[in-house]
HTML snippet that shows the backbone in 3Dmol.js (N, CA, C, O; Angstrom):
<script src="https://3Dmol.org/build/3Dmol-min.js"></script>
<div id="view" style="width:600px;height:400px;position:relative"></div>
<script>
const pdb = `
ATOM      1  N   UNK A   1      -2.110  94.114 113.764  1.00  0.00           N
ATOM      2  CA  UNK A   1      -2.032  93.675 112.383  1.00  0.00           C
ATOM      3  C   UNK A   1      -2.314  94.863 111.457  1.00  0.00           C
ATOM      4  O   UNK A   1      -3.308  95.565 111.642  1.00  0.00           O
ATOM      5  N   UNK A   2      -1.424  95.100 110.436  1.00  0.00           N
ATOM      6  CA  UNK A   2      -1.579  95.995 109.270  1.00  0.00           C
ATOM      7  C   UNK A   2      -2.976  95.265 109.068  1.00  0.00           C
ATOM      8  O   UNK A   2      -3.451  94.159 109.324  1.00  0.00           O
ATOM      9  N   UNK A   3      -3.538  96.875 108.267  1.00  0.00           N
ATOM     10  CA  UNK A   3      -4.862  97.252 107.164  1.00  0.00           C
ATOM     11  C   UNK A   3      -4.054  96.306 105.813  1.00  0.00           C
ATOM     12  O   UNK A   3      -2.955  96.501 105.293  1.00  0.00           O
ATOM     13  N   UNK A   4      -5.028  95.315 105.547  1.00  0.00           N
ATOM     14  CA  UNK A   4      -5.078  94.680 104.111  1.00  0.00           C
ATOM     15  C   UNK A   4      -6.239  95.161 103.115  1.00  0.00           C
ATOM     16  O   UNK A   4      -7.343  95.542 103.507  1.00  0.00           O
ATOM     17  N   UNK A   5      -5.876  95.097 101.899  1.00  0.00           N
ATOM     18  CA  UNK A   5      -4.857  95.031 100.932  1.00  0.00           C
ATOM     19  C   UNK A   5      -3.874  96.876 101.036  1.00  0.00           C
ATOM     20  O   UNK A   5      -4.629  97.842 100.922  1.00  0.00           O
ATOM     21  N   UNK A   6      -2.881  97.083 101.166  1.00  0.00           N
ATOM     22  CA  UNK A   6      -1.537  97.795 101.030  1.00  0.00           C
ATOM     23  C   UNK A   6      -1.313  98.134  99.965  1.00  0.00           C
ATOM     24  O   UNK A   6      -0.529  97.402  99.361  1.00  0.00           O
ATOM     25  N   UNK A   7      -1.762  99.152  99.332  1.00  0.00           N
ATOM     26  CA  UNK A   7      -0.873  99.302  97.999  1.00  0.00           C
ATOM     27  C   UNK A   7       0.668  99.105  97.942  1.00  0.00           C
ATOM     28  O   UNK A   7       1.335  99.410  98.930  1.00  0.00           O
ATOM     29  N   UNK A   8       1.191  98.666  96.955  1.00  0.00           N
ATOM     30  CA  UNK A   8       2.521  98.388  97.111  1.00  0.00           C
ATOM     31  C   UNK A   8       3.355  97.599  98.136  1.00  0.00           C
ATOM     32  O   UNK A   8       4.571  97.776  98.064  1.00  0.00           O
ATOM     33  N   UNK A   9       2.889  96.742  99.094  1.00  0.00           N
ATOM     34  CA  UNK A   9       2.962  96.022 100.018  1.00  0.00           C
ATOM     35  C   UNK A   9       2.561  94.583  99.663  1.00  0.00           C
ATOM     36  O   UNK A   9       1.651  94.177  98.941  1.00  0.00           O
ATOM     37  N   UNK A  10       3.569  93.872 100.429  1.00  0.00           N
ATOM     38  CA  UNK A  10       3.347  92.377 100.261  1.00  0.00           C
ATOM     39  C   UNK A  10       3.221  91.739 101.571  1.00  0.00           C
ATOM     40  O   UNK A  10       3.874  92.284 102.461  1.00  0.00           O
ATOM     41  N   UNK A  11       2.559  90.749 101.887  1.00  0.00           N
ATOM     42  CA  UNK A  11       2.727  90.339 103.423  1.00  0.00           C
ATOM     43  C   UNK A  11       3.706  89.104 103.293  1.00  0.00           C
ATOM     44  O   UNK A  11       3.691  88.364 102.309  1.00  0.00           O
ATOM     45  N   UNK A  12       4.322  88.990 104.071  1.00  0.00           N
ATOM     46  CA  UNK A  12       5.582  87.697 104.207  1.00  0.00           C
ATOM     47  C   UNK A  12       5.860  87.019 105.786  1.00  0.00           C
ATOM     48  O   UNK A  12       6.509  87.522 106.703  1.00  0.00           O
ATOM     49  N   UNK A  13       5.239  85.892 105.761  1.00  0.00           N
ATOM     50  CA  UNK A  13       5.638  85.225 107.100  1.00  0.00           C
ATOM     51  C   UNK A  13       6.878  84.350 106.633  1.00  0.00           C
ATOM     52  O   UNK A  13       6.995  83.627 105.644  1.00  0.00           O
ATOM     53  N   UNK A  14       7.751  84.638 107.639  1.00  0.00           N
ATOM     54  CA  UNK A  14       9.060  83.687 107.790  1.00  0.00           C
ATOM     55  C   UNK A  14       9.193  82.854 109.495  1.00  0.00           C
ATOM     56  O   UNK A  14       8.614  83.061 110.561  1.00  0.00           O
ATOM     57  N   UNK A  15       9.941  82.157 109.186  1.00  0.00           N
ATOM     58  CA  UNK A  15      10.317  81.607 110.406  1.00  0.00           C
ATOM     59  C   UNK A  15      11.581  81.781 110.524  1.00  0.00           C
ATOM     60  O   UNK A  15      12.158  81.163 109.629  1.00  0.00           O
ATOM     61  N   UNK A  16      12.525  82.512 111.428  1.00  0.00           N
ATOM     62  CA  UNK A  16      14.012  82.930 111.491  1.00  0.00           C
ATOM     63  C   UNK A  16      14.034  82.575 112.792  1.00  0.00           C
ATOM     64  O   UNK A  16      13.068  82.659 113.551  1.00  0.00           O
ATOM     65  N   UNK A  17      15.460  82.052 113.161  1.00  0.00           N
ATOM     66  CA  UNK A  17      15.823  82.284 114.343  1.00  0.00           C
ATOM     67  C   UNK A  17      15.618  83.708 115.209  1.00  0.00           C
ATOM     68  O   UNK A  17      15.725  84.868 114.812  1.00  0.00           O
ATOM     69  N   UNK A  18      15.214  83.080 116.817  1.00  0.00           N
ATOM     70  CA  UNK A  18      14.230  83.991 117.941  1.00  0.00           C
ATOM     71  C   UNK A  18      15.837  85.084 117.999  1.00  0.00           C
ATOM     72  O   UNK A  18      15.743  86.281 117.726  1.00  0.00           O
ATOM     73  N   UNK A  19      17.445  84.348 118.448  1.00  0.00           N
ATOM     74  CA  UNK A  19      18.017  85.110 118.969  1.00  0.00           C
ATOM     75  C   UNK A  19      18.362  86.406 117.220  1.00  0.00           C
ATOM     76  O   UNK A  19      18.768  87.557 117.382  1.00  0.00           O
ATOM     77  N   UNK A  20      18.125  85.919 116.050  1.00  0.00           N
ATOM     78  CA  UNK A  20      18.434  86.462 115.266  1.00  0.00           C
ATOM     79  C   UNK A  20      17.299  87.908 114.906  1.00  0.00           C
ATOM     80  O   UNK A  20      17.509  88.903 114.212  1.00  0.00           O
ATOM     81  N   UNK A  21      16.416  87.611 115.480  1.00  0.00           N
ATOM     82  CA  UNK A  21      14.799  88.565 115.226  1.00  0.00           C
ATOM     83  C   UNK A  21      14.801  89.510 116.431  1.00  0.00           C
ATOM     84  O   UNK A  21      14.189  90.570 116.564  1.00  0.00           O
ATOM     85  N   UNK A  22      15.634  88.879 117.286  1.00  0.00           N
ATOM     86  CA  UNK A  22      15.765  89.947 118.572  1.00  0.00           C
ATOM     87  C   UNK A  22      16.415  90.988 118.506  1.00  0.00           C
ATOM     88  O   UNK A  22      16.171  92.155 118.810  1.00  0.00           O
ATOM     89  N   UNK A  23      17.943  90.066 117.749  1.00  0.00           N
ATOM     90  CA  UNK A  23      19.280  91.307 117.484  1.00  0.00           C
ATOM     91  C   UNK A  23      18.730  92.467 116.437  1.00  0.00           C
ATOM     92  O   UNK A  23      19.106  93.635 116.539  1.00  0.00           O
ATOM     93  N   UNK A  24      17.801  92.024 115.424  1.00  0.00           N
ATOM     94  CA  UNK A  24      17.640  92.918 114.201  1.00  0.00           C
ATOM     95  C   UNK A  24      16.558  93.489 115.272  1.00  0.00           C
ATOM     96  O   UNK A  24      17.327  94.422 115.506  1.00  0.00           O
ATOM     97  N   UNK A  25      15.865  93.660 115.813  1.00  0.00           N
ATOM     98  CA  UNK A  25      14.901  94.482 116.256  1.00  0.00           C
ATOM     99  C   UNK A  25      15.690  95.377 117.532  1.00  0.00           C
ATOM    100  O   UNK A  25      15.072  96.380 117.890  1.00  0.00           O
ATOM    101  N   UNK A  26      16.790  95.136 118.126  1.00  0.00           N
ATOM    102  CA  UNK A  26      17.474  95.842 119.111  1.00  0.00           C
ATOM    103  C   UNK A  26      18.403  97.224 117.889  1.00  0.00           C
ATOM    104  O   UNK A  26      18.464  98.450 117.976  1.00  0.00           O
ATOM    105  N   UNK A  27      18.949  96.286 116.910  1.00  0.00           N
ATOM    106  CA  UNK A  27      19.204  96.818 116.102  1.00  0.00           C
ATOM    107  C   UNK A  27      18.436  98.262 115.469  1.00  0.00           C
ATOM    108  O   UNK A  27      18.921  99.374 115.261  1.00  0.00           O
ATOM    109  N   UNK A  28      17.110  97.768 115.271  1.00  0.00           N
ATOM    110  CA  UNK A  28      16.195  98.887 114.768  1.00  0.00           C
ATOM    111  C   UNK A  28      16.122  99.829 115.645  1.00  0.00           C
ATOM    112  O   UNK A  28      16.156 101.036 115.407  1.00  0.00           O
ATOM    113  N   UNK A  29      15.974  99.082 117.141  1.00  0.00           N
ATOM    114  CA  UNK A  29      15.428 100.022 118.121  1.00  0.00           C
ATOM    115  C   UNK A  29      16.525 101.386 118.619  1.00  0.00           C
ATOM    116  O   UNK A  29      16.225 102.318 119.364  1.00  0.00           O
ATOM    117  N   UNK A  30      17.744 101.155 117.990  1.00  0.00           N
ATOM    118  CA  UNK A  30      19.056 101.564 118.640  1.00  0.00           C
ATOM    119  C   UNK A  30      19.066 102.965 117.300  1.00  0.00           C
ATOM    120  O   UNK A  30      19.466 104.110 117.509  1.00  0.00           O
ATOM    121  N   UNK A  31      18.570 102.491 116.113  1.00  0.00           N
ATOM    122  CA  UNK A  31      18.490 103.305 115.000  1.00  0.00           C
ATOM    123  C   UNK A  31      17.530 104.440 115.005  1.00  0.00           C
ATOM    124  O   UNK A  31      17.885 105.503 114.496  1.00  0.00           O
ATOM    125  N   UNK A  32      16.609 104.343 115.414  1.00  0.00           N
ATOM    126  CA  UNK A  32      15.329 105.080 115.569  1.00  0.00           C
ATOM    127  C   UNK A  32      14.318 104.444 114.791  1.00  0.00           C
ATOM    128  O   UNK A  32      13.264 105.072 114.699  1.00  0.00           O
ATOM    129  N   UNK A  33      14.425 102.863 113.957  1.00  0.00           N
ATOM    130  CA  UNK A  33      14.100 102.406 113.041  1.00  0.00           C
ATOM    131  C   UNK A  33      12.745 101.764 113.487  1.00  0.00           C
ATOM    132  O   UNK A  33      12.557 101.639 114.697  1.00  0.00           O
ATOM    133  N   UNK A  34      11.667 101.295 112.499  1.00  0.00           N
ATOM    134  CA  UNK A  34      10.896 100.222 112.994  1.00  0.00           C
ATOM    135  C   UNK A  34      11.159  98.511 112.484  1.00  0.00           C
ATOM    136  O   UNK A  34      11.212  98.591 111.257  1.00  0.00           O
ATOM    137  N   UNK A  35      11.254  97.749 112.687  1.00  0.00           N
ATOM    138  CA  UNK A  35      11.520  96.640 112.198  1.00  0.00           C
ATOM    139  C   UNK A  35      11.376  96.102 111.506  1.00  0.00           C
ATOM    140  O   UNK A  35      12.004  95.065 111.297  1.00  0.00           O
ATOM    141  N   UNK A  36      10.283  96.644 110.665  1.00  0.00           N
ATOM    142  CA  UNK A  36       9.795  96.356 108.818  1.00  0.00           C
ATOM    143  C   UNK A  36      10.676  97.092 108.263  1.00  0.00           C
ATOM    144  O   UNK A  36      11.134  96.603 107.230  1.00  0.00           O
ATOM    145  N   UNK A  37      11.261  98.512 108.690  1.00  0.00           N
ATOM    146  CA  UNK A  37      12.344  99.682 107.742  1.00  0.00           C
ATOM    147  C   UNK A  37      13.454  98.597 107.811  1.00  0.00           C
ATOM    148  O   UNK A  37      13.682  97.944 106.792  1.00  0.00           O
ATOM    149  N   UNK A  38      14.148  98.365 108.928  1.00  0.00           N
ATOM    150  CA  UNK A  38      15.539  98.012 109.259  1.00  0.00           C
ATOM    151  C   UNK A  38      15.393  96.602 108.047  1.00  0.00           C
ATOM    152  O   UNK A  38      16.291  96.335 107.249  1.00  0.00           O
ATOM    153  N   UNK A  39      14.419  96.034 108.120  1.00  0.00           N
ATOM    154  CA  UNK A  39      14.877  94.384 107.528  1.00  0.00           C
ATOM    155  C   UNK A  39      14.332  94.703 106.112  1.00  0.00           C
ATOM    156  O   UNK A  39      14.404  93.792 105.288  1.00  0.00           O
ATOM    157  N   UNK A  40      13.782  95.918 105.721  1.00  0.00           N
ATOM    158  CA  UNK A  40      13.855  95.993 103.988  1.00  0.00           C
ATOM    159  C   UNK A  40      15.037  96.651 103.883  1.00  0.00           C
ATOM    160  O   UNK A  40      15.698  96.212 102.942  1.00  0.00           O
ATOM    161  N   UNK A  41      15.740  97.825 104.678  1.00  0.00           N
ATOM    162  CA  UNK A  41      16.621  98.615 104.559  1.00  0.00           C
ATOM    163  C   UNK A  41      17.969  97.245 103.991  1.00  0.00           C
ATOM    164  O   UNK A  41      18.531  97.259 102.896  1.00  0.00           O
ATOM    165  N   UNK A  42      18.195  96.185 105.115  1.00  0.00           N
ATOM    166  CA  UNK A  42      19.133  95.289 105.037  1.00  0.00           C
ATOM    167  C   UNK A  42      18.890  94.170 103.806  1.00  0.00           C
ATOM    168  O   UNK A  42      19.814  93.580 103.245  1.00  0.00           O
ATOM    169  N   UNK A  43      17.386  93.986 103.480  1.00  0.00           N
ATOM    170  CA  UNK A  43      17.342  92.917 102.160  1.00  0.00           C
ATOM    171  C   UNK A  43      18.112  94.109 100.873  1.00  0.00           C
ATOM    172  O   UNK A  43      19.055  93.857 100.122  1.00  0.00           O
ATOM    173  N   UNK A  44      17.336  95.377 100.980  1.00  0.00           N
ATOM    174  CA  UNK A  44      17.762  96.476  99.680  1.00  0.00           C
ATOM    175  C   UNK A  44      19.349  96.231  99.753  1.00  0.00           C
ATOM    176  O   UNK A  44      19.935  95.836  98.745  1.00  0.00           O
ATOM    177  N   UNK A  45      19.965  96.440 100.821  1.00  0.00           N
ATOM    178  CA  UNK A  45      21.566  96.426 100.620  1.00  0.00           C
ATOM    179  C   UNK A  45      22.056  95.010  99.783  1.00  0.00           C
ATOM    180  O   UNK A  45      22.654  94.880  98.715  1.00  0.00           O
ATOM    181  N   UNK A  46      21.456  93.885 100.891  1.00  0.00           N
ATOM    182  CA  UNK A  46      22.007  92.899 100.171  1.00  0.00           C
ATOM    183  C   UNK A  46      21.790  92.613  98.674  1.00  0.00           C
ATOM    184  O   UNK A  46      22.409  91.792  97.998  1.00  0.00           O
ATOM    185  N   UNK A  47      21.053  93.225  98.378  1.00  0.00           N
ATOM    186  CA  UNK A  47      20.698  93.106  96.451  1.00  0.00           C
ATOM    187  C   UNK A  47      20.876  94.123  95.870  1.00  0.00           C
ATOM    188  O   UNK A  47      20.278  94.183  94.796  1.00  0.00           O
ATOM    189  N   UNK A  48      21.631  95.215  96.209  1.00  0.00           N
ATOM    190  CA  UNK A  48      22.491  96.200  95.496  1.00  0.00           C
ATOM    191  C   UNK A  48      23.762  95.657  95.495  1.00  0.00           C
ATOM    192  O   UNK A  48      24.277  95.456  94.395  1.00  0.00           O
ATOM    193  N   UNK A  49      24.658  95.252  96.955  1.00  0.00           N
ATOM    194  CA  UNK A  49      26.142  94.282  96.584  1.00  0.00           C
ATOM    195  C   UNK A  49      25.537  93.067  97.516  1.00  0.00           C
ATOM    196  O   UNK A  49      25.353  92.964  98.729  1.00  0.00           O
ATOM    197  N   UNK A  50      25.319  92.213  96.419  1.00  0.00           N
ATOM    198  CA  UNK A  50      25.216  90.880  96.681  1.00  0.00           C
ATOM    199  C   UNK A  50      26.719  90.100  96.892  1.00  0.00           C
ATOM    200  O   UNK A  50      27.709  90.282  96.184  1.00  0.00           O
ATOM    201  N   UNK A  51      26.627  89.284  97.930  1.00  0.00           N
ATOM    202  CA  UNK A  51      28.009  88.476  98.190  1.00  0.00           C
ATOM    203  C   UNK A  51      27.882  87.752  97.043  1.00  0.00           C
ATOM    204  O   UNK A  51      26.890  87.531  96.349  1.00  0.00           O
ATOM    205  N   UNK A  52      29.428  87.292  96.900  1.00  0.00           N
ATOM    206  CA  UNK A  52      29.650  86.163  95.744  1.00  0.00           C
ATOM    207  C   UNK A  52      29.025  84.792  95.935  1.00  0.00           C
ATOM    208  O   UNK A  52      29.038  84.277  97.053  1.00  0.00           O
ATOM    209  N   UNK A  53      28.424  84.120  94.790  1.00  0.00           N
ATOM    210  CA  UNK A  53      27.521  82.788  94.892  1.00  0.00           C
ATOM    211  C   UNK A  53      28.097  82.085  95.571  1.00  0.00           C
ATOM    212  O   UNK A  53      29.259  82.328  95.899  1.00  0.00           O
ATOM    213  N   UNK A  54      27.414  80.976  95.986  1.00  0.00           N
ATOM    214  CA  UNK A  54      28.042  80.035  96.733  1.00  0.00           C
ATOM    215  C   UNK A  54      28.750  78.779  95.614  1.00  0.00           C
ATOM    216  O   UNK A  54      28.431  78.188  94.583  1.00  0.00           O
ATOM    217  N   UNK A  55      29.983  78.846  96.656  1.00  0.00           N
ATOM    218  CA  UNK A  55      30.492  77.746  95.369  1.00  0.00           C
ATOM    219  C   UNK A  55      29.942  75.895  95.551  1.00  0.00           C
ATOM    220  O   UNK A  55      29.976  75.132  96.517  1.00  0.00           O
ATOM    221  N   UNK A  56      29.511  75.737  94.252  1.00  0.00           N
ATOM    222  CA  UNK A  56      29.119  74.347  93.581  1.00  0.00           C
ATOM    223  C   UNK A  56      30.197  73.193  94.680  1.00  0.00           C
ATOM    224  O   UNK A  56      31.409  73.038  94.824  1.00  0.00           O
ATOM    225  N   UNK A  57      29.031  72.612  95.239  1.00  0.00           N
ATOM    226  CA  UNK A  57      30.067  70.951  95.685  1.00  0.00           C
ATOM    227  C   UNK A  57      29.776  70.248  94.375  1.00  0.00           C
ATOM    228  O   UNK A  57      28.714  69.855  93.891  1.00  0.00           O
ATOM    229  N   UNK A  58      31.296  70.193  93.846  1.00  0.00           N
ATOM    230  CA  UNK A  58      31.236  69.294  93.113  1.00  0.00           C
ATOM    231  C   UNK A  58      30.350  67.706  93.611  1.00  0.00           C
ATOM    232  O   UNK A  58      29.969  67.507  94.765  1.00  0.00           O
ATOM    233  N   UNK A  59      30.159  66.707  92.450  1.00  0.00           N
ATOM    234  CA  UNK A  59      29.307  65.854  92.774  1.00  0.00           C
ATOM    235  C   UNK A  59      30.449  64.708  93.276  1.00  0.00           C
ATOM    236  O   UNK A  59      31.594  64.685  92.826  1.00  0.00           O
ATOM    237  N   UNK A  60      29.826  63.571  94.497  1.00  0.00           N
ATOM    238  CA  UNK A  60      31.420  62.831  94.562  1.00  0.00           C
ATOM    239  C   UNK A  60      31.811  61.773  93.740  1.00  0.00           C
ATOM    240  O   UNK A  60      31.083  61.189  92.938  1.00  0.00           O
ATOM    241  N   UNK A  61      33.076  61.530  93.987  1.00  0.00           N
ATOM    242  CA  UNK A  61      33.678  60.729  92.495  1.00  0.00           C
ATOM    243  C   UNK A  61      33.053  59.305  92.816  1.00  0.00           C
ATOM    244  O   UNK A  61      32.641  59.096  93.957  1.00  0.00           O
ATOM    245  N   UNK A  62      32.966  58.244  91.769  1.00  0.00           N
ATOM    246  CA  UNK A  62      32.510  56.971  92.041  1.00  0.00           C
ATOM    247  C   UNK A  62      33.505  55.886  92.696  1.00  0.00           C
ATOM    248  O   UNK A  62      34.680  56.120  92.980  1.00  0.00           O
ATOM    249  N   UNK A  63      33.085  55.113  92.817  1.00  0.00           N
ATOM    250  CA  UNK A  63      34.755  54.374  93.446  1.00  0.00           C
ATOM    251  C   UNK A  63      34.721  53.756  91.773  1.00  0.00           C
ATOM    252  O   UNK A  63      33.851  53.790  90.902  1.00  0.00           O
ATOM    253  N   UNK A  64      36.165  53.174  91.824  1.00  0.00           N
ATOM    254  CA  UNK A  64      36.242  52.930  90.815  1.00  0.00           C
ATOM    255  C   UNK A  64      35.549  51.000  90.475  1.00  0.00           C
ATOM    256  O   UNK A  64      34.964  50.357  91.347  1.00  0.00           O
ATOM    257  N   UNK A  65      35.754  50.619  89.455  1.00  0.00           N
ATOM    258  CA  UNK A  65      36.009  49.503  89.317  1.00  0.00           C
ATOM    259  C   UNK A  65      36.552  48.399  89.750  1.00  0.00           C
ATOM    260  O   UNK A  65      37.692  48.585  90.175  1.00  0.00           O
ATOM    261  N   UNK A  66      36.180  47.314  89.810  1.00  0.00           N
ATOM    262  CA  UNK A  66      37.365  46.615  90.544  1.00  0.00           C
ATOM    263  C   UNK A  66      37.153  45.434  89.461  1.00  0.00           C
ATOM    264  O   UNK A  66      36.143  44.832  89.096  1.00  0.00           O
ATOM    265  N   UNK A  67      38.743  45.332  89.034  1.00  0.00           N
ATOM    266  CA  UNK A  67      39.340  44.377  88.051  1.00  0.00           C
ATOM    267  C   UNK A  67      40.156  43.549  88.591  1.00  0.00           C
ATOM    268  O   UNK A  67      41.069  43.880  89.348  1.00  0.00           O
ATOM    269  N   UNK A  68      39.744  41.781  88.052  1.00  0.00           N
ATOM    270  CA  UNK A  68      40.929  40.715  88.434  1.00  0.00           C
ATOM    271  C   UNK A  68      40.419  40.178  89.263  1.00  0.00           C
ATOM    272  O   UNK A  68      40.981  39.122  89.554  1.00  0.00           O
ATOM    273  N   UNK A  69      39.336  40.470  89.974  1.00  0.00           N
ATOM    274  CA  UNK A  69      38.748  39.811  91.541  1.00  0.00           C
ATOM    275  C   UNK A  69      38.076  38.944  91.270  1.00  0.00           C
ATOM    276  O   UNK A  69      37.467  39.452  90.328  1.00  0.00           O
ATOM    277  N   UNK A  70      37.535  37.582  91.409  1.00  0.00           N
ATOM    278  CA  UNK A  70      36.799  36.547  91.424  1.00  0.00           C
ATOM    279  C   UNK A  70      35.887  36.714  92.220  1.00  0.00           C
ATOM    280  O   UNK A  70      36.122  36.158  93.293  1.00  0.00           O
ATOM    281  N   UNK A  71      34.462  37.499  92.159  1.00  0.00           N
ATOM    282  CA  UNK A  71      33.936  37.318  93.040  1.00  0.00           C
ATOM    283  C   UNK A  71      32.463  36.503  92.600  1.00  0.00           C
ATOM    284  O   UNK A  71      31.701  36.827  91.689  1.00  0.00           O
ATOM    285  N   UNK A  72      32.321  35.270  93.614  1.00  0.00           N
ATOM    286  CA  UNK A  72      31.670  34.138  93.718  1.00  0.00           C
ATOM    287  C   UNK A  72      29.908  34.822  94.429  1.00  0.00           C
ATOM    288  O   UNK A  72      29.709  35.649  95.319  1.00  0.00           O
ATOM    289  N   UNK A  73      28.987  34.095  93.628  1.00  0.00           N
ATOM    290  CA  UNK A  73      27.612  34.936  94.537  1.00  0.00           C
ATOM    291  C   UNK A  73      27.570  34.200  96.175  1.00  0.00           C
ATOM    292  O   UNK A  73      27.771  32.987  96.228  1.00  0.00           O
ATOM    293  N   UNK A  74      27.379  34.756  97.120  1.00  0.00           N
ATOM    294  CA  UNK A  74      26.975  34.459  98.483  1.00  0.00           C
ATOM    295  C   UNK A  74      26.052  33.669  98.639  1.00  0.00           C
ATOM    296  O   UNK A  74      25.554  33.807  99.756  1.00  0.00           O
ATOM    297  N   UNK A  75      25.570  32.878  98.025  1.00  0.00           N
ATOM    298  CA  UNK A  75      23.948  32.071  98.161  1.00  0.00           C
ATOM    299  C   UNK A  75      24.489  30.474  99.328  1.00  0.00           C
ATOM    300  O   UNK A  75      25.430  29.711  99.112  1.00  0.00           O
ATOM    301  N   UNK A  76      23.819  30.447 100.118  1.00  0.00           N
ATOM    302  CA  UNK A  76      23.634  29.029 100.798  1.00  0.00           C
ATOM    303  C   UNK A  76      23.614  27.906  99.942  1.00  0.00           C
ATOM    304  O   UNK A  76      22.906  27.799  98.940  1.00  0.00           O
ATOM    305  N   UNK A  77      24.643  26.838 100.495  1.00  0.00           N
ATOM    306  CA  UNK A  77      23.963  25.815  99.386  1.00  0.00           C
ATOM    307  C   UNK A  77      22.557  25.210 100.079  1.00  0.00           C
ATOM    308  O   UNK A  77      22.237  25.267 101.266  1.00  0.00           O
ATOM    309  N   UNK A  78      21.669  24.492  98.729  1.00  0.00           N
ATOM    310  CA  UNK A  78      20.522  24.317  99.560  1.00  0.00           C
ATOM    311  C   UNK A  78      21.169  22.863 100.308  1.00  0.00           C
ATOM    312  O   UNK A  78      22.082  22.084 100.032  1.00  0.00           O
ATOM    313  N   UNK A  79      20.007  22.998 101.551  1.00  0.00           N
ATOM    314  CA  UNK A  79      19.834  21.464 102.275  1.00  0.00           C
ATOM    315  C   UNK A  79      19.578  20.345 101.729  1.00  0.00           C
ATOM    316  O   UNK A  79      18.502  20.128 101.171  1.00  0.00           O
ATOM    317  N   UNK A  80      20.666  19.363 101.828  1.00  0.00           N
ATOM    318  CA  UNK A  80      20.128  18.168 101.548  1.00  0.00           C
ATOM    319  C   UNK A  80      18.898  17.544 101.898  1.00  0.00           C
ATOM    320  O   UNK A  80      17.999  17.749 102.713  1.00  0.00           O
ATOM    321  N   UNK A  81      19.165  16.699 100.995  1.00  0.00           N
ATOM    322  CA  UNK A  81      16.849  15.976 101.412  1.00  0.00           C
ATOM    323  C   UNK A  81      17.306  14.776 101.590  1.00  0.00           C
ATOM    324  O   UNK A  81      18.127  14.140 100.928  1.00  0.00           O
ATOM    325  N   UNK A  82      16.740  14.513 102.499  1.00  0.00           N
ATOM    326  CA  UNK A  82      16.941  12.512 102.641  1.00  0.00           C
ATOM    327  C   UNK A  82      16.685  11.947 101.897  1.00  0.00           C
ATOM    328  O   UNK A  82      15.868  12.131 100.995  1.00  0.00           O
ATOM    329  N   UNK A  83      17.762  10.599 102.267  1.00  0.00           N
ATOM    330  CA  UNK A  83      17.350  10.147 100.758  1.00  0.00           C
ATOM    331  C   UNK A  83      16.164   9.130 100.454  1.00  0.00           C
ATOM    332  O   UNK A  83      15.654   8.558 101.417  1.00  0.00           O
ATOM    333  N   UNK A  84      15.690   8.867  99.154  1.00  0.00           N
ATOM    334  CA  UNK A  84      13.982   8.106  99.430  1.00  0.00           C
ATOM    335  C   UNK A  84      14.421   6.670  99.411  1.00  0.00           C
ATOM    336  O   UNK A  84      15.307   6.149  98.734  1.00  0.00           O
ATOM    337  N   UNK A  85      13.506   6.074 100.413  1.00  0.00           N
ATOM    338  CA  UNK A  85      13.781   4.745 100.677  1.00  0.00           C
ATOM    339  C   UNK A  85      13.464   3.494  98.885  1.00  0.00           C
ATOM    340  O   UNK A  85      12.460   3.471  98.173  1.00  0.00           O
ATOM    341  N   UNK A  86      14.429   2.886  98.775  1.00  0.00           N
ATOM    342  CA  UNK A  86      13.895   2.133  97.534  1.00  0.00           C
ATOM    343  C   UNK A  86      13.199   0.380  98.075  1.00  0.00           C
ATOM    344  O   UNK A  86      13.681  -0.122  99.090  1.00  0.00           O
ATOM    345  N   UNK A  87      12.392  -0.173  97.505  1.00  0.00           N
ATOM    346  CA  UNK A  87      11.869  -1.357  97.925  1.00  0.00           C
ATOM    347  C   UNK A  87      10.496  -0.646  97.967  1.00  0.00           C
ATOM    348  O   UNK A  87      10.205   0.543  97.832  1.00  0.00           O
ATOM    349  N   UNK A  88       9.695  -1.812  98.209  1.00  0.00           N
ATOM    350  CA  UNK A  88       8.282  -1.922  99.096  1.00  0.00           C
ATOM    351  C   UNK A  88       8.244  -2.446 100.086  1.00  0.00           C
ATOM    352  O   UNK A  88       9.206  -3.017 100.598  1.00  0.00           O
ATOM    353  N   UNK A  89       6.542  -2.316 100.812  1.00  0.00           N
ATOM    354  CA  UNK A  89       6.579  -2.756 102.034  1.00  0.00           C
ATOM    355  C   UNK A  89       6.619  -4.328 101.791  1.00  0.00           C
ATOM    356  O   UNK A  89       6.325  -4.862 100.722  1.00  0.00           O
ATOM    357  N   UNK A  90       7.064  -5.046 103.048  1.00  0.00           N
ATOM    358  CA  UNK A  90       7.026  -6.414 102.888  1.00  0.00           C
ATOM    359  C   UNK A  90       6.049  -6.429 103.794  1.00  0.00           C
ATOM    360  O   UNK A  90       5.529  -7.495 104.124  1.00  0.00           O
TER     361      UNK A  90
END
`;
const viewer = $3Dmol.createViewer("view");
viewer.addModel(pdb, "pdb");
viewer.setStyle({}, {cartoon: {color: "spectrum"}});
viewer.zoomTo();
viewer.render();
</script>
């Protein structure tokens, strides 16, 4: 572990893909590089020519309306109730 506090140094944990952290460090190793140079060397590039933004997903369209349709609510009819006896007891 680096000596803290670094002048001019920031500490940064990421989580990246293992096969992607391997290639950039084979990468370094092939350069004469150390693996903190190679992956500031490659952020500095990418923010001198940055690729073009990513393009906007538009949002999706609504369905439309629906006109002319009769539509009736789904409800059960309720259960009939028996019916109440009329008279008294004899």
């Amino acid at each position: 572990m680096p000596k803290r506090p670094v002048s001019g140094a920031k500490m940064v944990s990421l989580e990246l893909p293992t096969d992607l952290v391997n290639e950039m460090k084979e990468f370094a190793k092939n350069r004469g590089q150390g693996f903190k140079d190679a992956v500031a060397e490659a952020m500095r590039r990418h923010l001198t020519y940055p690729p073009p933004p990513p393009v906007p997903v538009p949002p999706p369209t609504p369905f439309p309306d629906v006109v002319g349709v009769d539509v009736k609510p789904t409800t059960e009819p309720e259960p009939k109730k028996p019916a109440t006896k009329k008279g008294g007891k004899k």
